[in-house]
N, C-alpha and C positions, 0 to 999 in steps of 0.2 A: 504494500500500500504506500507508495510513492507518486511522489512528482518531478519535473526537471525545473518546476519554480522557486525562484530563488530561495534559500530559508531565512526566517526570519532572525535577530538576530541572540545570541548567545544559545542558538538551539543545536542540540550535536549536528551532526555530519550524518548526513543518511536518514535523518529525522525533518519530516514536509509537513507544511500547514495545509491542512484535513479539513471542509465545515464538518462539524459534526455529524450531522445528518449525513452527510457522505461516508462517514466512518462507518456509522453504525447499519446503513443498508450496502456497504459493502460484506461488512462482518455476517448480516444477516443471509448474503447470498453462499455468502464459505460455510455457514452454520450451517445450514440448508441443505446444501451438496454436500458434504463430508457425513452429517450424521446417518447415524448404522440405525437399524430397526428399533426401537426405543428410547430413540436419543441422541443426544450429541453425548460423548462419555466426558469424564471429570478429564483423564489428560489429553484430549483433544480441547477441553473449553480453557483451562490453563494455559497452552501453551500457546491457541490462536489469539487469545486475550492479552500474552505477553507480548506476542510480536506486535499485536494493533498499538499497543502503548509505547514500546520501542521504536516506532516508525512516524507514529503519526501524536505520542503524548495524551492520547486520551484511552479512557478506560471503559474498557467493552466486558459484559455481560454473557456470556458466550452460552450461559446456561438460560437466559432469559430474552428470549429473539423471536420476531415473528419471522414467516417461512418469506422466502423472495424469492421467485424461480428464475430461472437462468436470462430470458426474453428481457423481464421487469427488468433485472439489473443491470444487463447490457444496455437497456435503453437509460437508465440511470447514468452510465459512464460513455455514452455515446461521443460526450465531447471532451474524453481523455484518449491518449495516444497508446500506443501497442505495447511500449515497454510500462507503463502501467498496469493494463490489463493482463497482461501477461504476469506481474510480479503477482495477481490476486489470483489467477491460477497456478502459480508456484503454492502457492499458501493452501491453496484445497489440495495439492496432492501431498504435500508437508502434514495435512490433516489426517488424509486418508491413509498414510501409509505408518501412523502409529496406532492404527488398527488392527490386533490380531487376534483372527484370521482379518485378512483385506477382505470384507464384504466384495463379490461382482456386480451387484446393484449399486454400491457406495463409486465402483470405479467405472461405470457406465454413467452416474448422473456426473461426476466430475465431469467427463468427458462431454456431455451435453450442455455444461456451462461455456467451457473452454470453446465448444463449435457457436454457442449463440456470441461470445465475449472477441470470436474472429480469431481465433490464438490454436492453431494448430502445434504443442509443444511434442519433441518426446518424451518427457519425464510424464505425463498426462497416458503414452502407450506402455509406455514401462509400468507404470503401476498396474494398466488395466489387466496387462498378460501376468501380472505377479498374482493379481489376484486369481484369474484363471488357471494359478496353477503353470502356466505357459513358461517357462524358467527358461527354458532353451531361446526362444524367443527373445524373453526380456534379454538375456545377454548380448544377443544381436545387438539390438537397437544400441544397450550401451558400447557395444564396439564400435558401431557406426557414427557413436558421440562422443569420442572420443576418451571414453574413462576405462577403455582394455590397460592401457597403461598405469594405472592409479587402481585397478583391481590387480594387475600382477604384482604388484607388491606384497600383497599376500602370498601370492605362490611362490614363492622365494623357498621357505623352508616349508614348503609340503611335498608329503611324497603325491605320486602319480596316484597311487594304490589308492589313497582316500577320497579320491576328488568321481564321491556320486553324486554330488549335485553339482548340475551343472554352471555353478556361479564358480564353482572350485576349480577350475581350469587347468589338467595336468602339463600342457603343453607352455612352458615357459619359456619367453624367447632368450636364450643364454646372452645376446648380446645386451638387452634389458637387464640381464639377472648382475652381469659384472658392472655397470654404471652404475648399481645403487648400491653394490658389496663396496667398490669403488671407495662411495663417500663415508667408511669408517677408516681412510687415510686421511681426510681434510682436515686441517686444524678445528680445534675447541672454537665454539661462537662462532662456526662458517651455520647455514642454511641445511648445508647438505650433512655437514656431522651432527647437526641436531637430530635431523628427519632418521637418519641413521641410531640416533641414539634412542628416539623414540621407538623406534619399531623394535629393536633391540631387545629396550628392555620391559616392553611388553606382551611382546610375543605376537607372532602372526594367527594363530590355528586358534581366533576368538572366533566365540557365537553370537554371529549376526543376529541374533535374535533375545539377545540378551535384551529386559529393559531399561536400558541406562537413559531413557526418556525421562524413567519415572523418577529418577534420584533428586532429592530436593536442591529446588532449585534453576535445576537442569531448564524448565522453560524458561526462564530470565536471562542466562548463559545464551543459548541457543535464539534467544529473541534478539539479545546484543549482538549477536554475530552474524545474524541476518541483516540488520541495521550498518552494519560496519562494511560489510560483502557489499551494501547497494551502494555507502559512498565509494569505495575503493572501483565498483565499477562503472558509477557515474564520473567519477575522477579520470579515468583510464578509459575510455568511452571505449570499452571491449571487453568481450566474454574472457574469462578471467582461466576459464578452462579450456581457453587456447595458448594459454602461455607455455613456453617451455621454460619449464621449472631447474630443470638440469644446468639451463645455461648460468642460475642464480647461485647455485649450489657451491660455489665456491666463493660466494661473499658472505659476508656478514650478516647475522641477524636482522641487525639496525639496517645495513645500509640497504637493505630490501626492503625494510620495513619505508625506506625512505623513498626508493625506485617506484614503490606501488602507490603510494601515499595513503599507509594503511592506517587509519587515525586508533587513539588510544580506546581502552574498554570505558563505557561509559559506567556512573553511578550504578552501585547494587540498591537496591532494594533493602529494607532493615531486613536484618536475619540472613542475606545471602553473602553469601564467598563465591567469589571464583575462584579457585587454584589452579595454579600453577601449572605450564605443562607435565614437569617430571613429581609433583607434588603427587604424593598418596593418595590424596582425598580428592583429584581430578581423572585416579583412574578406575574403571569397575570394578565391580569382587573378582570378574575372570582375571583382570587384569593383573589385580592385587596378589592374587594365589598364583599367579604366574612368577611377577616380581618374586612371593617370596620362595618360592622353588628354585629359581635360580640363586636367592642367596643362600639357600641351602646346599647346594648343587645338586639339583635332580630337575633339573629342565633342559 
């Protein structure tokens, strides 16, 4: 829920002035399309409630919405531009896809928003095949979009043997696999020995299915990071996952942090922490009993 108008001032970066009424029959069309058969559930009303207040500073009801169908709201935002409309169907498949199971009804009426909203996305076909079950499919489309690269990083330490589903991809390309063994040669505070040290020392053979959604918190984290992603790509006026990340990999933190113009984590919330990337308490229980297996030695 963005705009390309200017923001007003002392307002973060990534954060647009909303009427109200526009917030909330936007929220009201995500509510809408996302909820499963009984309901919108508690962490989907949470977590779209955090980003609508991370993006736009007002506070949305996610539990307390009348229905808006997909035509209504199009005609509602008829006179906002496609990367708008488009970031509101990011936000219905961000909804729908902390549903588990993915409803096939929750990822059919998604897609009937995104067709009336003008917004042909694939992250919109990718959820619909996930929820069908379609695994072999969804993988396609993400090769086609470019995150075969950023899912092989997982297959780094898996054997062939275990890769029955098909996200688990036994075929790794060697020349991929030594560019990223590569960067645990770069100096401490490069990009690339970080990314190196994180994966490290977390371990690849996590379950995706973990719900590290629900960890408190976690939607206010995830709502800032969303907020931050839109100025970084309004800054950069380009898809952010077409960069080659490799070519960064050997500078510095900062001086990436500086190349992308990735602005600071905004205000918690009372009660909330963010920690830290190599910090304990920012990584799961898998992650955590991994960490401590290794410092055991039995990982």
């Amino acid at each position: 829920m963005g705009t390309d108008a200017p923001s007003a001032p002392n307002q973060l970066p990534g954060r647009d002035v909303i009427p109200p009424a526009e917030v909330k029959d936007v929220a009201r069309g995500i509510a809408t399309a996302v909820a499963p058969e009984g309901g919108i559930t508690d962490v989907q009303a949470t977590l779209l409630g955090a980003i609508a207040n991370a993006l736009t500073g007002e506070d949305v009801d996610y539990h307390d919405l009348d229905p808006l169908g997909p035509d209504e709201l199009a005609e509602r935002l008829q006179h906002r531009d496609d990367g708008y409309r488009q970031r509101i169907v990011h936000h219905m498949v961000l909804g729908e896809l902390v549903l588990r199971p993915l409803p096939v009804e929750v990822s059919v009426r998604v897609a009937k928003y995104a067709k009336a909203l003008g917004i042909d996305d694939r992250f919109v076909r990718v959820a619909r095949r996930y929820a069908q079950g379609a695994y072999g499919l969804a993988w396609m489309d993400l090769h086609r979009s470019g995150f075969s690269e950023q899912s092989q990083q997982a297959d780094l330490n898996r054997s062939a043997s275990s890769a029955a589903d098909p996200f688990e991809r036994p075929d790794v390309d060697p020349e991929l696999a030594a560019k990223w063994a590569a960067f645990e040669e770069l100096p401490a505070g490069t990009l690339g020995r970080g990314v190196w040290e994180m994966y490290d020392s977390r371990g690849f053979d996590k379950d995706v299915h973990e719900p590290v959604v629900q960890a408190p918190g976690m939607q206010h984290r995830l709502a800032d990071a969303i907020r931050r992603g839109k100025a970084v790509c309004v800054c950069n006026e380009r898809d952010l996952f077409m960069e080659n990340y490799h070519d960064y990999a050997p500078l510095a933190v900062e001086e990436v942090r500086g190349i992308l113009a990735i602005p600071p984590k905004g205000p918690e919330p009372e009660g909330v922490r963010s920690p830290g990337l190599f910090e304990r308490d920012g990584m799961s229980e898998m992650q955590q009993r991994y960490a401590d297996a290794r410092k055991g030695g039995t990982a």
